[in-house]
TORKOL-4160 file (C-alpha; in steps of 0.2 Angstrom, whole numbers, padded with zeros to 4 digits, m for minus):
270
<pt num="1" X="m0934" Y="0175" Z="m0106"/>
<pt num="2" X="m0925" Y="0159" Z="m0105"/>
<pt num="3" X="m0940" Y="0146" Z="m0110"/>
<pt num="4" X="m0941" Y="0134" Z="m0096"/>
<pt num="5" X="m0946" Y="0120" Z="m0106"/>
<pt num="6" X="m0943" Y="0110" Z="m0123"/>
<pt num="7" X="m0955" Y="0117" Z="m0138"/>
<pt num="8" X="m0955" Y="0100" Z="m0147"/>
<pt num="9" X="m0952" Y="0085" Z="m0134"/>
<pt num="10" X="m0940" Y="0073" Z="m0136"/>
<pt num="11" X="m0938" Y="0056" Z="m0124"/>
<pt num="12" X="m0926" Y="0056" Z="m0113"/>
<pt num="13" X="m0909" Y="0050" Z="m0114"/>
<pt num="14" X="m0915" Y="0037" Z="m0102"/>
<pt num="15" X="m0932" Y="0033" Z="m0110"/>
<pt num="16" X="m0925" Y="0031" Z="m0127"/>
<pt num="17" X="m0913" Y="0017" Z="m0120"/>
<pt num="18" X="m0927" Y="0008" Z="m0112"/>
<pt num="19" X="m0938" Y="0011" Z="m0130"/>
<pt num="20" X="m0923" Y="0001" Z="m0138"/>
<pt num="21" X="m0923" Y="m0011" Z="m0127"/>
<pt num="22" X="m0940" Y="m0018" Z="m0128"/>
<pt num="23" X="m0938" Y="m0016" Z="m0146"/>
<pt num="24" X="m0922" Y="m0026" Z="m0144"/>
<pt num="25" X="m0932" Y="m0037" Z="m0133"/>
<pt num="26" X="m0947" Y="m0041" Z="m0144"/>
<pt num="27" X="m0936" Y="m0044" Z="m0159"/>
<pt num="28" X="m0927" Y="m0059" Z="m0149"/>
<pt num="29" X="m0943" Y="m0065" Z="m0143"/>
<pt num="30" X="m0946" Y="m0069" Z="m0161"/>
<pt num="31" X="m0930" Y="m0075" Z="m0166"/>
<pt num="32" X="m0929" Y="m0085" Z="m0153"/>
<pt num="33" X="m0944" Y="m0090" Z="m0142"/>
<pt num="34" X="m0937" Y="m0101" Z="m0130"/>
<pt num="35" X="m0927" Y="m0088" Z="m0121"/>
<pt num="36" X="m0942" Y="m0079" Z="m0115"/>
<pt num="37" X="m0939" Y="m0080" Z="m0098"/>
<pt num="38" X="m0923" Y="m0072" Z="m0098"/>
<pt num="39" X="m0933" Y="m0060" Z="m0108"/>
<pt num="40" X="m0943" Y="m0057" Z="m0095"/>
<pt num="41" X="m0933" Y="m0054" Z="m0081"/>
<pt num="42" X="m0925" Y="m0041" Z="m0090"/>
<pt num="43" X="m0940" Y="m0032" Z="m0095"/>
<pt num="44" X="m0947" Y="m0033" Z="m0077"/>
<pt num="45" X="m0928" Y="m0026" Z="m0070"/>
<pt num="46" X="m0930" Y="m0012" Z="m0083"/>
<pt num="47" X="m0947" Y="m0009" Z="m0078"/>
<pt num="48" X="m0943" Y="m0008" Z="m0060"/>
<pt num="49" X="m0930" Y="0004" Z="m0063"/>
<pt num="50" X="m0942" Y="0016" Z="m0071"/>
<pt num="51" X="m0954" Y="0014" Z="m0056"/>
<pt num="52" X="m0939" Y="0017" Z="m0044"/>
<pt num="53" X="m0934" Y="0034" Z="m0055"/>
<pt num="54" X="m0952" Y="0039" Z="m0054"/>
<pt num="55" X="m0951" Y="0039" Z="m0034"/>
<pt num="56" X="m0935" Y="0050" Z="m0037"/>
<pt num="57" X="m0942" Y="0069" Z="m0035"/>
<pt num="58" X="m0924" Y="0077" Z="m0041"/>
<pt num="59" X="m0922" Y="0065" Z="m0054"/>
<pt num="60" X="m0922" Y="0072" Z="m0073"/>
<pt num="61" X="m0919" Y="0054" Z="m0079"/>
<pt num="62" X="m0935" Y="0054" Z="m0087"/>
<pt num="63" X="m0936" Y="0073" Z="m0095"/>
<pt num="64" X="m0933" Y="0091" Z="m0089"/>
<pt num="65" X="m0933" Y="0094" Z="m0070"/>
<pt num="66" X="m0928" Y="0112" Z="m0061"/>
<pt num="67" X="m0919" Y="0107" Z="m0046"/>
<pt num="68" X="m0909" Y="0125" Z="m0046"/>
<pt num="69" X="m0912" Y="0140" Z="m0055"/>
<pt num="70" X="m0903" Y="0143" Z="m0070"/>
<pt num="71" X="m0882" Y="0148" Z="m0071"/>
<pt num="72" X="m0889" Y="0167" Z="m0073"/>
<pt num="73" X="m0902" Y="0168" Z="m0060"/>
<pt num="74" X="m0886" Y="0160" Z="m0050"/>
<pt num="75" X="m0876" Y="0171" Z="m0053"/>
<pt num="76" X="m0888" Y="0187" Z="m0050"/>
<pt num="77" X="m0887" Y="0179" Z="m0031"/>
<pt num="78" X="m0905" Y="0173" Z="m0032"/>
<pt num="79" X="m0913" Y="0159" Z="m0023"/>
<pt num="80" X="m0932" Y="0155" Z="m0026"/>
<pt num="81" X="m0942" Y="0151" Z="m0011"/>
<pt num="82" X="m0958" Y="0140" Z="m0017"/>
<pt num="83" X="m0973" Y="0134" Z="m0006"/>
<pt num="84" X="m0984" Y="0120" Z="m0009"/>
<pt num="85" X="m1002" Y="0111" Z="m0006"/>
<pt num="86" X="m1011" Y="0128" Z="m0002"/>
<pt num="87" X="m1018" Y="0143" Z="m0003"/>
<pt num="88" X="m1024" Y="0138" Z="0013"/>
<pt num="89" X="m1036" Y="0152" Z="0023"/>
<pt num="90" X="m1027" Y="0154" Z="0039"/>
<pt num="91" X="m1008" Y="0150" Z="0035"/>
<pt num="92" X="m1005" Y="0157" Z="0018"/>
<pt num="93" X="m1012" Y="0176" Z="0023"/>
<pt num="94" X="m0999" Y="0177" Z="0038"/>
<pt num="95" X="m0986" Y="0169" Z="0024"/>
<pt num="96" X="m0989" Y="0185" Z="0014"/>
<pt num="97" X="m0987" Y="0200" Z="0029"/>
<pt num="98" X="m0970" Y="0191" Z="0033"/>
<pt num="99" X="m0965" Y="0191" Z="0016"/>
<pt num="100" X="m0968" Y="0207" Z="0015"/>
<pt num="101" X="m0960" Y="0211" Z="0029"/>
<pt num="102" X="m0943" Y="0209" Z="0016"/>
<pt num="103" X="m0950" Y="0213" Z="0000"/>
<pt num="104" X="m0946" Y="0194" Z="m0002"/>
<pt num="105" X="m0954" Y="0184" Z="m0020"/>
<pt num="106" X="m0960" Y="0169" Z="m0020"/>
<pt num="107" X="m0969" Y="0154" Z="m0029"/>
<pt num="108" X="m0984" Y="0147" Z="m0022"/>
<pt num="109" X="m0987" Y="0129" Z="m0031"/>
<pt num="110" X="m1006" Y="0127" Z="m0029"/>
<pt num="111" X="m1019" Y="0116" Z="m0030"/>
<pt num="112" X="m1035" Y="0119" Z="m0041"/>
<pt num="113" X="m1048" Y="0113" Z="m0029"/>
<pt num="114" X="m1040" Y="0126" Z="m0017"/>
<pt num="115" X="m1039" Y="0141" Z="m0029"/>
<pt num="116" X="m1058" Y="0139" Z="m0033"/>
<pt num="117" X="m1062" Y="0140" Z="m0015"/>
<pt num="118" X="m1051" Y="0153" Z="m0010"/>
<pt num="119" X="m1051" Y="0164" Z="m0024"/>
<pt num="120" X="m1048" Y="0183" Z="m0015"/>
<pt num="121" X="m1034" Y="0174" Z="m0009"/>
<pt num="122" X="m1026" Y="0167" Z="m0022"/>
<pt num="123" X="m1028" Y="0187" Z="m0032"/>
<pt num="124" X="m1021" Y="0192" Z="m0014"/>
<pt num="125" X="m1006" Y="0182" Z="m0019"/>
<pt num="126" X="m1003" Y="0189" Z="m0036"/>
<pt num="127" X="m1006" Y="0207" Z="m0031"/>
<pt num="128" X="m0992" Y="0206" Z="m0019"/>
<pt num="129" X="m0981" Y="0200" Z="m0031"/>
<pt num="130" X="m0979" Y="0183" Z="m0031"/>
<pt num="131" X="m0985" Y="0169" Z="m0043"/>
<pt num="132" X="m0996" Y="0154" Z="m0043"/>
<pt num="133" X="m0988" Y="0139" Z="m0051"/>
<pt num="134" X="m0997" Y="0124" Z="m0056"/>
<pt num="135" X="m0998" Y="0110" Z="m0043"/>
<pt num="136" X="m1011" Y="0097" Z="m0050"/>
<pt num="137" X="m1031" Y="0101" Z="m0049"/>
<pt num="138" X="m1035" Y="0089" Z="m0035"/>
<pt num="139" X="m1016" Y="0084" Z="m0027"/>
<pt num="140" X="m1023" Y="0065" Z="m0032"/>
<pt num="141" X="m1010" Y="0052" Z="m0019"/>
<pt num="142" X="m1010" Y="0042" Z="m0033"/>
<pt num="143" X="m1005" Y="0055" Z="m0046"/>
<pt num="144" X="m0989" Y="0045" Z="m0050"/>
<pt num="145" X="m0999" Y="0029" Z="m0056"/>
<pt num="146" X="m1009" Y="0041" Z="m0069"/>
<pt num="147" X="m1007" Y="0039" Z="m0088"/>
<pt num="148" X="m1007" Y="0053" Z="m0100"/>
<pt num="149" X="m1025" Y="0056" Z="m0100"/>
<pt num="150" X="m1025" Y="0055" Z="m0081"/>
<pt num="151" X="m1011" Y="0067" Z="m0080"/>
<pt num="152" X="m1017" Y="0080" Z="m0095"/>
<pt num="153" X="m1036" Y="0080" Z="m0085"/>
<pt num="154" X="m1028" Y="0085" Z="m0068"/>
<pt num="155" X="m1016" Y="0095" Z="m0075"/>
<pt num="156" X="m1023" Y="0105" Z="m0087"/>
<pt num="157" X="m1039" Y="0106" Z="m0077"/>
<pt num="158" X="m1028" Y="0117" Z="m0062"/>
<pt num="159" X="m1023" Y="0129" Z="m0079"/>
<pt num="160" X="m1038" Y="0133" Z="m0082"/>
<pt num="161" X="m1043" Y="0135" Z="m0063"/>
<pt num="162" X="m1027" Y="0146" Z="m0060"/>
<pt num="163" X="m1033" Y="0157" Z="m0074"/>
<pt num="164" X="m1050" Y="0160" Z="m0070"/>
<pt num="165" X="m1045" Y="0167" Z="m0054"/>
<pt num="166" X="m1030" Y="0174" Z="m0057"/>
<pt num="167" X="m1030" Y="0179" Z="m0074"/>
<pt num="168" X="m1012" Y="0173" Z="m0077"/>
<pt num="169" X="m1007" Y="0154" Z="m0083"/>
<pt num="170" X="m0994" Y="0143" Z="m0074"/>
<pt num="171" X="m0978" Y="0141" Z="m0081"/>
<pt num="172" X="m0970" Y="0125" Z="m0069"/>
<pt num="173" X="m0978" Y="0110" Z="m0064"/>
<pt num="174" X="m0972" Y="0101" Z="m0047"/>
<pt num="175" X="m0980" Y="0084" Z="m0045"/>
<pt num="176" X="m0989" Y="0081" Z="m0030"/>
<pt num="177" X="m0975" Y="0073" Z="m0016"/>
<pt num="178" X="m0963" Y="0076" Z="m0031"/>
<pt num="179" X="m0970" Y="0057" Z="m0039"/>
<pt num="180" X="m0972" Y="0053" Z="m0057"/>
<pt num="181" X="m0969" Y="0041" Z="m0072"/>
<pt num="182" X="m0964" Y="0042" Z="m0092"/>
<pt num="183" X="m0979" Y="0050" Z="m0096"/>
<pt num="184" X="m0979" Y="0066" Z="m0088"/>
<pt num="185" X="m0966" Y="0073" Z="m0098"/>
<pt num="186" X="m0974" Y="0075" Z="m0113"/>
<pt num="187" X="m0990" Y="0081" Z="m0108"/>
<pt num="188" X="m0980" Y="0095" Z="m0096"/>
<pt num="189" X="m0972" Y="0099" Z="m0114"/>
<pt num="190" X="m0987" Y="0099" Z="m0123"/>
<pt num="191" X="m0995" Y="0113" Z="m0111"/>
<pt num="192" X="m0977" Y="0120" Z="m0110"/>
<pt num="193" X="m0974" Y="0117" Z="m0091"/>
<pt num="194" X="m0958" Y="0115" Z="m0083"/>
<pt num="195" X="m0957" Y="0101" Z="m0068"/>
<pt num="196" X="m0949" Y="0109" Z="m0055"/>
<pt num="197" X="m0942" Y="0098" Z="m0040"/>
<pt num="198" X="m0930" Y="0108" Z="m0027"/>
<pt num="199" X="m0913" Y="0109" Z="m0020"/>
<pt num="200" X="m0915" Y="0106" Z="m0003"/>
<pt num="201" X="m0934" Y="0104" Z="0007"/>
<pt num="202" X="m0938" Y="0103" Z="0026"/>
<pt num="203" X="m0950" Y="0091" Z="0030"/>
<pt num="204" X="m0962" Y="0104" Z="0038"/>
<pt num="205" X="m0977" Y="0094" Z="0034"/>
<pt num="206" X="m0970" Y="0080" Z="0046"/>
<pt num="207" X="m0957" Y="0087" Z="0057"/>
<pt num="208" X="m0962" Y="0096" Z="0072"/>
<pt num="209" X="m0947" Y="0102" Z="0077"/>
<pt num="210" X="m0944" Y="0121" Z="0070"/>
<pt num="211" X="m0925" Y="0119" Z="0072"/>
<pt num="212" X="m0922" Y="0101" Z="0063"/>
<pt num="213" X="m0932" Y="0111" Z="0047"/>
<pt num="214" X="m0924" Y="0127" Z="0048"/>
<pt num="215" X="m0905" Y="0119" Z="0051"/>
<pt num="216" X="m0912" Y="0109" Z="0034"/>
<pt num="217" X="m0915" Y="0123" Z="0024"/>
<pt num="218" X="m0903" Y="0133" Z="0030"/>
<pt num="219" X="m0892" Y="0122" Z="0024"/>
<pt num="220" X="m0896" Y="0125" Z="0004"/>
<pt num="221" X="m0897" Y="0142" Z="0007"/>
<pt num="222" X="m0886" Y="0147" Z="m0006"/>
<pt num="223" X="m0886" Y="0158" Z="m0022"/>
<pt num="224" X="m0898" Y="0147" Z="m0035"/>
<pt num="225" X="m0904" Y="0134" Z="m0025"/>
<pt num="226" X="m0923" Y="0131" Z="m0023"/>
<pt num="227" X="m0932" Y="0128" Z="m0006"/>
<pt num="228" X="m0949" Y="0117" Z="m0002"/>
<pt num="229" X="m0959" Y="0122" Z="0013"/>
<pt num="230" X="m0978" Y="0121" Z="0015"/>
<pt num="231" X="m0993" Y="0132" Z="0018"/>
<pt num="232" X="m1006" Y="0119" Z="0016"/>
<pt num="233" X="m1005" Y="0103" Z="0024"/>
<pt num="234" X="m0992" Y="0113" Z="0036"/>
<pt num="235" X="m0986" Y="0102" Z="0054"/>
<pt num="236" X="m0989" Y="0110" Z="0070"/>
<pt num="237" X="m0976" Y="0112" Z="0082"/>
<pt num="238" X="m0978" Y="0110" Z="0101"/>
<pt num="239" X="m0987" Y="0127" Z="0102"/>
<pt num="240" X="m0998" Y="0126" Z="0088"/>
<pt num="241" X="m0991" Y="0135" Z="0076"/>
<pt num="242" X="m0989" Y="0129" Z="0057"/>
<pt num="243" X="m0969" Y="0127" Z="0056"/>
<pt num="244" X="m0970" Y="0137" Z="0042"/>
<pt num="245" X="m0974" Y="0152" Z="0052"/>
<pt num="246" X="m0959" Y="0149" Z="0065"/>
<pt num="247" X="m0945" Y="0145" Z="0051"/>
<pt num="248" X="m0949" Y="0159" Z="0038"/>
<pt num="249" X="m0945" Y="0175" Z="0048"/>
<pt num="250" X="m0925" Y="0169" Z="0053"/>
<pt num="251" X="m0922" Y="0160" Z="0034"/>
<pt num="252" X="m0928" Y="0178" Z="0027"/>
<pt num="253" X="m0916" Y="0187" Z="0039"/>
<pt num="254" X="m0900" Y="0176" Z="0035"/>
<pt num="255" X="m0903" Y="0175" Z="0016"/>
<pt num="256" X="m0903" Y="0196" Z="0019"/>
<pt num="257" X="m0886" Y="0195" Z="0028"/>
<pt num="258" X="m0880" Y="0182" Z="0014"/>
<pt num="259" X="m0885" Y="0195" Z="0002"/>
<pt num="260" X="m0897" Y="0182" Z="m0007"/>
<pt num="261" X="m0911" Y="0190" Z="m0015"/>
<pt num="262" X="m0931" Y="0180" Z="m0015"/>
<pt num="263" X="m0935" Y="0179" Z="m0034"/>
<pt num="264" X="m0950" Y="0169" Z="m0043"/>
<pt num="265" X="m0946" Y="0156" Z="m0053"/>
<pt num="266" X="m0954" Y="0164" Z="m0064"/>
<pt num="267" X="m0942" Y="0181" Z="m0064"/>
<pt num="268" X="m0926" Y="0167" Z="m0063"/>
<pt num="269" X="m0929" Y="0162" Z="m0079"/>
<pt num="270" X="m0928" Y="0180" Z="m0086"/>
């Protein structure tokens, strides 16, 4: 298995520039205090430009990030379908009979909260043949602002909630709303996570309209790339179905007649 993730972590090419820089900044503070202001506004700009790279999901600026499955998985005409903010009691169950319907894998990224109160569900899930991924304990709309204890506490507590009920342990991480900061990488490294973003994702927990999400997606669909939808948190469309439900069945019938074949990330990275 190709391992998803550093085994020693390392900054990133990105964070170690901005590391010398405050040390650079500090140094010149000393030398020669007067210039502090200057000082300032540079470390401020630097800061800022951390924060807005944070509030980039697809970004690997600052460590690791899937955003396609590897050159092999590529080349094996995979493409990894992966659905988030569930399980969910009513959506998720009709997700799996049309999955079935083309023997299609896929990653569900779930949240803890929601594996402990669905748990036959969530074992419905891997029984079919898919895999849970880790998707943060409590899906926090702060999670980005965390530091490293805040991140290791959510994190690790939805490991040990996945395993519990499922018996198996996460190997990729997606951040709730794909939002972080410097500190997530090294606590993703230190549980050996992967951070996993996507190619291409359809909006389905806002649009409405089934044909602007499934002309998005359709438009990544393509040997390698990764796709976003929603089980939880799913929009509705004029009927009252969950968008989910009214895209699935035609993006699994043309990634059949594009020969593309459904895998886990986790069998990608094999």
């Amino acid at each position: 298995m190709t391992e998803p993730y550093q085994k020693h972590w390392r900054p990133s090419f990105f964070i170690t520039v901005s590391l010398i820089l405050h040390l650079t900044l500090l140094v010149i503070l000393i030398v020669q205090p007067s210039v502090w202001r200057w000082l300032l506004v540079i470390f401020i700009m630097n800061h800022l430009v951390i924060a807005l790279v944070g509030l980039w999901p697809r970004s690997n600026w600052l460590g690791p990030n899937w955003t396609q499955l590897p050159l092999a998985a590529k080349n094996r005409n995979e493409i990894a379908l992966t659905i988030d903010d569930g399980p969910d009691p009513l959506v998720t169950p009709q997700v799996l009979d049309l999955l079935e319907t083309l023997n299609a894998k896929v990653t569900f990224f779930c949240i803890g909260n929601k594996v402990a109160q669905y748990p036959e569900l969530c074992r419905d899930i891997i029984n079919r043949g898919h895999t849970i991924e880790n998707h943060s304990q409590r899906h926090k709309h702060h999670f980005s602002l965390l530091g490293l204890r805040g991140f290791s506490k959510e994190i690790e507590a939805a490991q040990e909630t996945i395993f519990r009920v499922t018996g198996t342990r996460p190997m990729f991480f997606r951040a709730p709303a794909g939002l972080r900061n410097p500190f997530l990488e090294p606590v993703l490294n230190r549980l050996g996570l992967c951070l996993t973003s996507w190619t291409v994702r359809g909006f389905d927990t806002q649009v409405k309209d089934v044909k602007k999400v499934k002309n998005k997606l359709l438009s990544g669909l393509k040997a390698g790339s990764i796709l976003l939808m929603h089980d939880g948190n799913a929009a509705r469309t004029v009927a009252n179905e969950p968008v989910i439900l009214a895209v699935l069945p035609s993006l699994l019938d043309t990634a059949k007649k594009l020969n593309l074949h459904f895998v886990t990330l986790q069998q990608a990275s094999l």
